[in-house]
PyMOL commands that place a pseudoatom at each C-alpha (Angstrom):
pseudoatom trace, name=CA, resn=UNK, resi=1, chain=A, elem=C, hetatm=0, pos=[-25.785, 126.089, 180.145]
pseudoatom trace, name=CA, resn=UNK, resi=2, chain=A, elem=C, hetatm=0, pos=[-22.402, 127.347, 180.709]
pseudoatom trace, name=CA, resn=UNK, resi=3, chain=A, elem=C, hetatm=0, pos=[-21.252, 123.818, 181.448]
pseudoatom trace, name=CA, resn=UNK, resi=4, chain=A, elem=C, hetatm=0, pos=[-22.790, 122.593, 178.240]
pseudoatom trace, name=CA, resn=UNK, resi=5, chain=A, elem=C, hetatm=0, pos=[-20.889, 125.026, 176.143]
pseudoatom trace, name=CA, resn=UNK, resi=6, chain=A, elem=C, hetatm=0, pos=[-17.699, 124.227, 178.018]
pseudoatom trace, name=CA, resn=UNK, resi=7, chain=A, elem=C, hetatm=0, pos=[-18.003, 120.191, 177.713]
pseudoatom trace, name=CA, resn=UNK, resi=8, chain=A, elem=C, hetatm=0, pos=[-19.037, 121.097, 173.577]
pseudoatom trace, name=CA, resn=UNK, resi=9, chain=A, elem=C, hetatm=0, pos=[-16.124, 122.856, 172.891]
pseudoatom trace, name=CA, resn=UNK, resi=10, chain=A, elem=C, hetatm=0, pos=[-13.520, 120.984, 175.332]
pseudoatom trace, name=CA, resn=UNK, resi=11, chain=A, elem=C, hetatm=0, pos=[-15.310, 117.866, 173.048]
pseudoatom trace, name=CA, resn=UNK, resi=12, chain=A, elem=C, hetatm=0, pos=[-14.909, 119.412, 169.616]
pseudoatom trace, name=CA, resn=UNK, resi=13, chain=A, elem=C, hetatm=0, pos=[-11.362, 119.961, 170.388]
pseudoatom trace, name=CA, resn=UNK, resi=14, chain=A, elem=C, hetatm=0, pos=[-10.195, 116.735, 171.664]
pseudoatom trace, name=CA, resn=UNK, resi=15, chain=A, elem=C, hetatm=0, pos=[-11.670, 114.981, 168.828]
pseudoatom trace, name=CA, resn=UNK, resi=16, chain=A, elem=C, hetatm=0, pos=[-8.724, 115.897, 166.154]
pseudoatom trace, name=CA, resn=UNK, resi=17, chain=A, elem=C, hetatm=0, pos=[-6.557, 115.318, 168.517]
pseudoatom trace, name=CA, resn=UNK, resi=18, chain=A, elem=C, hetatm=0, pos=[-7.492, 111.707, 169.804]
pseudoatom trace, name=CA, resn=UNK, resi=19, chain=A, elem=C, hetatm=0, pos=[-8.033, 111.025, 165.874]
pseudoatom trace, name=CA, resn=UNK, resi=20, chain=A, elem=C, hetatm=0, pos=[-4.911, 112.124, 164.764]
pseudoatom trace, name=CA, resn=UNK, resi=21, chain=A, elem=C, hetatm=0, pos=[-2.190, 109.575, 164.528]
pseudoatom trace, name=CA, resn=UNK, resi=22, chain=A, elem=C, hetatm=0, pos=[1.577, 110.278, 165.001]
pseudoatom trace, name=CA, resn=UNK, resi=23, chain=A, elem=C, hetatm=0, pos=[4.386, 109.441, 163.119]
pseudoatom trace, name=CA, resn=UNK, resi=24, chain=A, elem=C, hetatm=0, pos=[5.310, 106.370, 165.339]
pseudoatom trace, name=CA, resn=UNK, resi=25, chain=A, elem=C, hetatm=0, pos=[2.058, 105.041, 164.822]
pseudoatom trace, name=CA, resn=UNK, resi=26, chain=A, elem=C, hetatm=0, pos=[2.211, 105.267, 160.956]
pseudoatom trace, name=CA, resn=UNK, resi=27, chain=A, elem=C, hetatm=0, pos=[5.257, 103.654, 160.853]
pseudoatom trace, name=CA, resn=UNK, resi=28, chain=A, elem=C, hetatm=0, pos=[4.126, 100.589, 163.026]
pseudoatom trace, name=CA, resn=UNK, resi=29, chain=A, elem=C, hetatm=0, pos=[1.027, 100.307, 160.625]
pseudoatom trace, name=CA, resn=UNK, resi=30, chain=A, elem=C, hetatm=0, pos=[3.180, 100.385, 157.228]
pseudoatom trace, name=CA, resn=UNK, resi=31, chain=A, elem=C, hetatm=0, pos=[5.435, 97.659, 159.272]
pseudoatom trace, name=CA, resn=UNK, resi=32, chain=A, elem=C, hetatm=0, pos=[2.348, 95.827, 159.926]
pseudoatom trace, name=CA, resn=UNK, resi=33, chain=A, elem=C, hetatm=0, pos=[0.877, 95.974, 156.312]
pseudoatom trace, name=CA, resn=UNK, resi=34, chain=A, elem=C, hetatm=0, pos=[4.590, 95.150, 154.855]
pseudoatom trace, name=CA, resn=UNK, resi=35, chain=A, elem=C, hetatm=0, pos=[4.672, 92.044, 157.216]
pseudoatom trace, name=CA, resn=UNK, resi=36, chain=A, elem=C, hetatm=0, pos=[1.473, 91.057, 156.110]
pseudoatom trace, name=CA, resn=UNK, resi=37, chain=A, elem=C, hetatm=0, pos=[2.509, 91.230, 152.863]
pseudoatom trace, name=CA, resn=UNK, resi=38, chain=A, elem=C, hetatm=0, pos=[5.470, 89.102, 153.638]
pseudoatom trace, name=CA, resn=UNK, resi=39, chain=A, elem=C, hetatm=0, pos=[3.629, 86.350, 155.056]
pseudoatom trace, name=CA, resn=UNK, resi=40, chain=A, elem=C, hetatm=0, pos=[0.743, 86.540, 152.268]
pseudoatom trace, name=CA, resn=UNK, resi=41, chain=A, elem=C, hetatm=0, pos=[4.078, 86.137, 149.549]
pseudoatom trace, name=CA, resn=UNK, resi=42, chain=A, elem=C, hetatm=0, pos=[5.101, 83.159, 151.599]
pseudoatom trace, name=CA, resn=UNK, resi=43, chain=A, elem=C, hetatm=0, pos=[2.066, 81.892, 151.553]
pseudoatom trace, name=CA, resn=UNK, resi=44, chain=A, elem=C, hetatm=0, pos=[2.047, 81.775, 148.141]
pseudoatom trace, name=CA, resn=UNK, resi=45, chain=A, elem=C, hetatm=0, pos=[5.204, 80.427, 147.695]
pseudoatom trace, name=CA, resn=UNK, resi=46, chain=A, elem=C, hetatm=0, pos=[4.692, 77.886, 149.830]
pseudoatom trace, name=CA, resn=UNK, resi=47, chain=A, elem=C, hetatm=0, pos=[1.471, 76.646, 147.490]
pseudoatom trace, name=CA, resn=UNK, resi=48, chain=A, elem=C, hetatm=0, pos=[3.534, 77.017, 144.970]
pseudoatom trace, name=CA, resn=UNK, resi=49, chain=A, elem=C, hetatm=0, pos=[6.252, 75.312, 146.023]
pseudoatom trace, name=CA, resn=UNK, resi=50, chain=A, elem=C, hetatm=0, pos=[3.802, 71.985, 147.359]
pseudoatom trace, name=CA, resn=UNK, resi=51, chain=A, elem=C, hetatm=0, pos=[2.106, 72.091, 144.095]
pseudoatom trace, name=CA, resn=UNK, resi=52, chain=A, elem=C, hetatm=0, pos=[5.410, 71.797, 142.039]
pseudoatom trace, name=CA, resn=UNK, resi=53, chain=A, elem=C, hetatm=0, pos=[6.746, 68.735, 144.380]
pseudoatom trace, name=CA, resn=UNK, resi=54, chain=A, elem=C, hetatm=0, pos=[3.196, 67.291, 143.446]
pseudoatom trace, name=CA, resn=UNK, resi=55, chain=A, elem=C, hetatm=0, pos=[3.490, 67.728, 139.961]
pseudoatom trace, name=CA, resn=UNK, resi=56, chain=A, elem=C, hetatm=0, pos=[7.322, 66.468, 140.262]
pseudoatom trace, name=CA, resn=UNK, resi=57, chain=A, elem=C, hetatm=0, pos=[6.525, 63.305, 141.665]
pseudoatom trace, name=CA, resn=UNK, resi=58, chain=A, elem=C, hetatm=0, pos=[3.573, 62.623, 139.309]
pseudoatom trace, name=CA, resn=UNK, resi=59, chain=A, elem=C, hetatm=0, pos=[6.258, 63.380, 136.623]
pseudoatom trace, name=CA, resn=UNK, resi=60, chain=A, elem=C, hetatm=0, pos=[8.542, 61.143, 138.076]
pseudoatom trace, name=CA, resn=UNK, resi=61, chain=A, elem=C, hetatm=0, pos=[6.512, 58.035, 138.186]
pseudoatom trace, name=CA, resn=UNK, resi=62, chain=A, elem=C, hetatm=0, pos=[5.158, 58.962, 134.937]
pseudoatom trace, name=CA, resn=UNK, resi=63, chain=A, elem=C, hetatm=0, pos=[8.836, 58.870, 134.120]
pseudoatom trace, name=CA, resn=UNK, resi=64, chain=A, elem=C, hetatm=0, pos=[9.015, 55.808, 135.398]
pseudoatom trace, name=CA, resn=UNK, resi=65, chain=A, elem=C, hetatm=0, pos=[6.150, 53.939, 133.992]
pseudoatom trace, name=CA, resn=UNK, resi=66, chain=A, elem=C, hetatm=0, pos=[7.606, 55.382, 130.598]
pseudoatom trace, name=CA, resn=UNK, resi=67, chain=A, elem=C, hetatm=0, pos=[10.704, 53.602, 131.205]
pseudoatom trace, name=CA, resn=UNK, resi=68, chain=A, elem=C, hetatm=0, pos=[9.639, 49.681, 132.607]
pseudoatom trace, name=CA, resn=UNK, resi=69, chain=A, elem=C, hetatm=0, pos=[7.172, 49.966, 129.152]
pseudoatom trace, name=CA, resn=UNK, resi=70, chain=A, elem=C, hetatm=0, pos=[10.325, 50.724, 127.076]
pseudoatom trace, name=CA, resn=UNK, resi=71, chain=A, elem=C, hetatm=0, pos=[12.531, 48.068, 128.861]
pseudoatom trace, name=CA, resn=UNK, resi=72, chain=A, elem=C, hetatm=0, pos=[9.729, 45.834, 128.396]
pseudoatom trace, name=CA, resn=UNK, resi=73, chain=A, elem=C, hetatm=0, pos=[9.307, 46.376, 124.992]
pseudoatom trace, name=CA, resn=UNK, resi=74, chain=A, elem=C, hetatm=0, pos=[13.157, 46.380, 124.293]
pseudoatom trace, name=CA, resn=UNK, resi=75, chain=A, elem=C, hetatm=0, pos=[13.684, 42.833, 125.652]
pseudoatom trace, name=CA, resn=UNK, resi=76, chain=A, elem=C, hetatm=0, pos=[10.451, 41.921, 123.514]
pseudoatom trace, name=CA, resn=UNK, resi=77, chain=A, elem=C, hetatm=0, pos=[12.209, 42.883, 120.147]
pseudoatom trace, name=CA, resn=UNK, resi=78, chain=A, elem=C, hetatm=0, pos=[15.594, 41.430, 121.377]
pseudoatom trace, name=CA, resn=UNK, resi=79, chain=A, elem=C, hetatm=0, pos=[13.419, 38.195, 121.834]
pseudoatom trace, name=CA, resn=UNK, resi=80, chain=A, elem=C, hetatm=0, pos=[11.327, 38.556, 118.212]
pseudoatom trace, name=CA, resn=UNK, resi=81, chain=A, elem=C, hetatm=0, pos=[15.400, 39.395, 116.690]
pseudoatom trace, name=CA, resn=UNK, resi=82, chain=A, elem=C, hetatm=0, pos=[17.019, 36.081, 118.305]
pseudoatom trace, name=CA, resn=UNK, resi=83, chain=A, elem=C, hetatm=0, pos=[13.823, 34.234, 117.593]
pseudoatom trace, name=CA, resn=UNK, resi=84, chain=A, elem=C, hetatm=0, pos=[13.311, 35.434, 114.005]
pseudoatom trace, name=CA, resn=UNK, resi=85, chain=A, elem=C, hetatm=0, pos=[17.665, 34.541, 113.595]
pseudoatom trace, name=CA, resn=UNK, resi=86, chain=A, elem=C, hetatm=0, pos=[16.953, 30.993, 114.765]
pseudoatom trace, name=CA, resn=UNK, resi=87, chain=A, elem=C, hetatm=0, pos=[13.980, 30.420, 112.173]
pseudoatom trace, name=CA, resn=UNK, resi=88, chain=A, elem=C, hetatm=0, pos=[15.715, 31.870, 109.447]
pseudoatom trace, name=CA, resn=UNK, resi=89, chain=A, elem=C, hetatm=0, pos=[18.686, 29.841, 109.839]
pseudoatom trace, name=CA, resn=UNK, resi=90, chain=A, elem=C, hetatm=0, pos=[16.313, 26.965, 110.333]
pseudoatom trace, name=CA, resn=UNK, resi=91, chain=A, elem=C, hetatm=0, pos=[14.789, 28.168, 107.217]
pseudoatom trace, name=CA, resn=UNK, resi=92, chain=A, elem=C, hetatm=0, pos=[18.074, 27.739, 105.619]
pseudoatom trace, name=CA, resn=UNK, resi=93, chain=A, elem=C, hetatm=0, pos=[19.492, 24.881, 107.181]
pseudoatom trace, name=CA, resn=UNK, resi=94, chain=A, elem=C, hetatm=0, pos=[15.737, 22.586, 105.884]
pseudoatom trace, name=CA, resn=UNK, resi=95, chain=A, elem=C, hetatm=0, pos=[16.383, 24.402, 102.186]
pseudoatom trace, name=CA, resn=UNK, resi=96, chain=A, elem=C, hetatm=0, pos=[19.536, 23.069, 101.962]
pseudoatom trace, name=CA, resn=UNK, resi=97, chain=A, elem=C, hetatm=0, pos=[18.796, 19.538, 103.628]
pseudoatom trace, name=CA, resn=UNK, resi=98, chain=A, elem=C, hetatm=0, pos=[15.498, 20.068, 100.653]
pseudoatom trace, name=CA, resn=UNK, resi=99, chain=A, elem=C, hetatm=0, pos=[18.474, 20.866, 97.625]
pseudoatom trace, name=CA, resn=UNK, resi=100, chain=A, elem=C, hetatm=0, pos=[20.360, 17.719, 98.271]
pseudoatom trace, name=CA, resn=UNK, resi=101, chain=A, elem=C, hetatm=0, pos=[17.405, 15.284, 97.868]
pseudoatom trace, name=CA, resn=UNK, resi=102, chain=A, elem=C, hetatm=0, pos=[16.082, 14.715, 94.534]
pseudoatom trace, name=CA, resn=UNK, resi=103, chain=A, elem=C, hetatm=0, pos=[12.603, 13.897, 95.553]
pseudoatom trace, name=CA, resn=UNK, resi=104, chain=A, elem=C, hetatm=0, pos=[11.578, 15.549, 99.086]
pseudoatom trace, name=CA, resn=UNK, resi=105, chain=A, elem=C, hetatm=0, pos=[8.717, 13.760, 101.039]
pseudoatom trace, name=CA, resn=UNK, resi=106, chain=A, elem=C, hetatm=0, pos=[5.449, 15.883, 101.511]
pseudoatom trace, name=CA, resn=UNK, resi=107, chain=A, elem=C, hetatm=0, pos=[5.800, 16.062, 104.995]
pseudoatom trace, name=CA, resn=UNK, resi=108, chain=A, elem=C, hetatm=0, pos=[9.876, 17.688, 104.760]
pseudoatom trace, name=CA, resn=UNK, resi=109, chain=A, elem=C, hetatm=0, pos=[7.909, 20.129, 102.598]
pseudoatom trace, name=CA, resn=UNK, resi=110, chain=A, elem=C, hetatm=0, pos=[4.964, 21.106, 104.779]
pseudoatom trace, name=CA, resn=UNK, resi=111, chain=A, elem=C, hetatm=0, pos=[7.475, 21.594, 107.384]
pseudoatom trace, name=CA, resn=UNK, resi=112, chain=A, elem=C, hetatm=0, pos=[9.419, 24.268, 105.274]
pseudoatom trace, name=CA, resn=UNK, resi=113, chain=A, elem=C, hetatm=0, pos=[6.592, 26.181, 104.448]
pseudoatom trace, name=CA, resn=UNK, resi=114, chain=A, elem=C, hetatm=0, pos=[5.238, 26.000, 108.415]
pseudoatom trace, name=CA, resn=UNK, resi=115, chain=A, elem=C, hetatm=0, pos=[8.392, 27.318, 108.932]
pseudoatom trace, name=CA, resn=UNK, resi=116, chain=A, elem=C, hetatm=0, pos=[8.489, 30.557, 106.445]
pseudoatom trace, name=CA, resn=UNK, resi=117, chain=A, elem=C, hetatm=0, pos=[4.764, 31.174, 107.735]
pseudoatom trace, name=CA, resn=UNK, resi=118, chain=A, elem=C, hetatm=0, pos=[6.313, 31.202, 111.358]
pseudoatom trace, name=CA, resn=UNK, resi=119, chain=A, elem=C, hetatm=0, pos=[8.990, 33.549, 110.073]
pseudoatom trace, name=CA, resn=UNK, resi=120, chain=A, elem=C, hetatm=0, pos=[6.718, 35.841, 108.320]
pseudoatom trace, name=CA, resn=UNK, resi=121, chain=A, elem=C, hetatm=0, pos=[4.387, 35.902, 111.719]
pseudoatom trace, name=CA, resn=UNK, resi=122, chain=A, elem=C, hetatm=0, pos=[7.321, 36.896, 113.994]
pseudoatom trace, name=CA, resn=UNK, resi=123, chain=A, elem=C, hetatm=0, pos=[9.119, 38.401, 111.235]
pseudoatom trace, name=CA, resn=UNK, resi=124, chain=A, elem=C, hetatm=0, pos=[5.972, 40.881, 111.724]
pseudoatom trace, name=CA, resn=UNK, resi=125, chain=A, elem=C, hetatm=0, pos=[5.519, 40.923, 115.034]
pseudoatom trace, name=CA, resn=UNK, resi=126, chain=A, elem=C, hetatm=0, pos=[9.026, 41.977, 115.560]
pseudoatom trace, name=CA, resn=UNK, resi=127, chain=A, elem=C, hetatm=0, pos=[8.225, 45.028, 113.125]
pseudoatom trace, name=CA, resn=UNK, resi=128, chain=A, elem=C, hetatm=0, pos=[5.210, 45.935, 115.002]
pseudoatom trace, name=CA, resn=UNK, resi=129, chain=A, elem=C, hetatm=0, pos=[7.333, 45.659, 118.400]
pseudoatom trace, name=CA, resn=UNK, resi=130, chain=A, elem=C, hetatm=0, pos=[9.720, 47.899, 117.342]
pseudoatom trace, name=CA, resn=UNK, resi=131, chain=A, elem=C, hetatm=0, pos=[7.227, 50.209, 116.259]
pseudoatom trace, name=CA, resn=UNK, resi=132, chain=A, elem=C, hetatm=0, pos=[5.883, 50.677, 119.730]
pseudoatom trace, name=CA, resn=UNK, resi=133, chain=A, elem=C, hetatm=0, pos=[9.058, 50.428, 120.792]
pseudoatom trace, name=CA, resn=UNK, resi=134, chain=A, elem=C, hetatm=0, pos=[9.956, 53.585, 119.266]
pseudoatom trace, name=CA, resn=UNK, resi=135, chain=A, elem=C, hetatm=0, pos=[6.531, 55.202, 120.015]
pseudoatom trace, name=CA, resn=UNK, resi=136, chain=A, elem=C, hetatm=0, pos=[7.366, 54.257, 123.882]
pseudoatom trace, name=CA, resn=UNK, resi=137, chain=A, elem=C, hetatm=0, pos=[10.429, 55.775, 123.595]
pseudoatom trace, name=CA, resn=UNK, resi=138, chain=A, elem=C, hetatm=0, pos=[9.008, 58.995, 122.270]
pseudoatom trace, name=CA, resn=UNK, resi=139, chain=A, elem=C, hetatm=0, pos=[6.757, 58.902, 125.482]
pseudoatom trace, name=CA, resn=UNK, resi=140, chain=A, elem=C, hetatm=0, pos=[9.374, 58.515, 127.581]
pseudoatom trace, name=CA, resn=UNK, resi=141, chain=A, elem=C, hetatm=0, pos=[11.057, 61.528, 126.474]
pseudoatom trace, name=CA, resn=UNK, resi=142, chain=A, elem=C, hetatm=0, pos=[8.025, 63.480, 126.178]
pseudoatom trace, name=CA, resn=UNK, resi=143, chain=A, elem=C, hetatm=0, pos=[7.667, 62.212, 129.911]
pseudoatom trace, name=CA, resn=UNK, resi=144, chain=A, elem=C, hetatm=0, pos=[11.301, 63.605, 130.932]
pseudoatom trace, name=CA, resn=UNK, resi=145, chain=A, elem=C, hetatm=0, pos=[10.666, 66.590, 129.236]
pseudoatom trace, name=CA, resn=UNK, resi=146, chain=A, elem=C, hetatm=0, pos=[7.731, 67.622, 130.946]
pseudoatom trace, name=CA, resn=UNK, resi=147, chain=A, elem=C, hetatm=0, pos=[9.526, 66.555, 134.268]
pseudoatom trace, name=CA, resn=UNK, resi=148, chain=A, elem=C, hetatm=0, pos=[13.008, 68.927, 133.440]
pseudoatom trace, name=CA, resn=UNK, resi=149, chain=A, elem=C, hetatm=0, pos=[10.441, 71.363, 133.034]
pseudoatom trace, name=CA, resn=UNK, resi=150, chain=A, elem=C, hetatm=0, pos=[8.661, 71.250, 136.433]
pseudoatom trace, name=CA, resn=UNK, resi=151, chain=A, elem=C, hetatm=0, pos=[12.147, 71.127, 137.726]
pseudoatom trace, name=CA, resn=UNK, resi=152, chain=A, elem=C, hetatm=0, pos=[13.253, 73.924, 136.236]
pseudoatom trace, name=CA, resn=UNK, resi=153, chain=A, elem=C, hetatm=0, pos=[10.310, 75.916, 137.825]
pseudoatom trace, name=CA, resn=UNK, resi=154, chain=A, elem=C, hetatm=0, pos=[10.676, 74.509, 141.294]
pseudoatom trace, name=CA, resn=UNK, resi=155, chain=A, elem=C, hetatm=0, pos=[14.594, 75.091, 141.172]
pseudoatom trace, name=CA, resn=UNK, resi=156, chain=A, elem=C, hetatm=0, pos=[13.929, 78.656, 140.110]
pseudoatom trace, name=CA, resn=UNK, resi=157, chain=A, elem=C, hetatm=0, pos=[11.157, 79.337, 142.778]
pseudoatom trace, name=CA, resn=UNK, resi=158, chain=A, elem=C, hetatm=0, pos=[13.823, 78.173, 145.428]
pseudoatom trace, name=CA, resn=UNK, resi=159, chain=A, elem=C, hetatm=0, pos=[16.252, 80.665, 144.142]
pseudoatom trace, name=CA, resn=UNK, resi=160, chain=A, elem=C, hetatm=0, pos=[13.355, 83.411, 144.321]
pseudoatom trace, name=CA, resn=UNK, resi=161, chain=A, elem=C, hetatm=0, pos=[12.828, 82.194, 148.308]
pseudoatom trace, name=CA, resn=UNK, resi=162, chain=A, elem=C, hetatm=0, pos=[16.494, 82.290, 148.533]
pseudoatom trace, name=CA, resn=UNK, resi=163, chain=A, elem=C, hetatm=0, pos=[17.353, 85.908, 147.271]
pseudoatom trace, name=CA, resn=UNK, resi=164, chain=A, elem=C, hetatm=0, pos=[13.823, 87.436, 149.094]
pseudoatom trace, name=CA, resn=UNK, resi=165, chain=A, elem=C, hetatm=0, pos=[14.874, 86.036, 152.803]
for i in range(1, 165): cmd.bond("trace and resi %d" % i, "trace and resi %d" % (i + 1))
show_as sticks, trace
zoom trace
């Protein structure tokens, strides 16, 4: 019984002691818990940082489609322009042939007025070209703007992960 009482007391005193920690061991747990919170902000940087390349090069070739549709679309209206030049000074060139006959065969006639009905087609088309020409263009620097702006939040990110390590 004696024994008993000894081992129950000699038990009840160790206890706080063996579940006490010391200052060392505190201060290896809070550098534990701070690296873990390191590593847990890298790896959410990291994310981050793989997400906004993603985005970036979606951007880019967003940018890029943007840009062959514009080109496209420029050389189209340059085309419609030089085209619509040549009719009109066709145009011109059968009006004037027209003024210096007195009596114009039928046929010289029809093919003046196939001629300003050509002109008023591309005449059109070219307006409609340009039109989506400048609606492209808008696109395109909707499409830049978007991908300055994913930019701008990756480049700042890397300055974060440069001033932090």
């Amino acid at each position: 019984m004696k024994a008993q009482w000894i081992l129950l007391v000699v038990g009840l005193l160790a206890s706080p002691g063996a579940a006490q920690t010391t200052a060392i061991e505190t201060q290896v747990q809070q550098q534990m818990l701070d690296e873990l919170r390191a590593i847990h902000r890298d790896l959410k940087a990291t994310s981050t940082l793989q997400f906004l390349l993603a985005e970036l090069q979606i951007m880019e070739s967003s940018v890029e489609r943007a840009n062959q549709n514009r080109d496209a679309l420029k050389a189209e209206v340059a085309k419609l322009h030089a085209d619509k030049l040549a009719m009109q000074s066709e145009v011109a060139r059968f009006e004037d042939d027209m003024s210096k006959v007195t009596n114009p065969q039928t046929q010289f006639i029809d093919r003046l007025n196939d001629l300003k009905d050509q002109l008023q087609k591309v005449t059109a088309h070219e307006a409609a070209s340009s039109e989506r020409l400048e609606d492209a263009e808008r696109r395109m620097k909707a499409a830049q703007s978007e991908r300055d702006d994913v930019q701008g939040q990756l480049s700042d990110l890397v300055k974060k992960l440069n001033t932090s390590n």
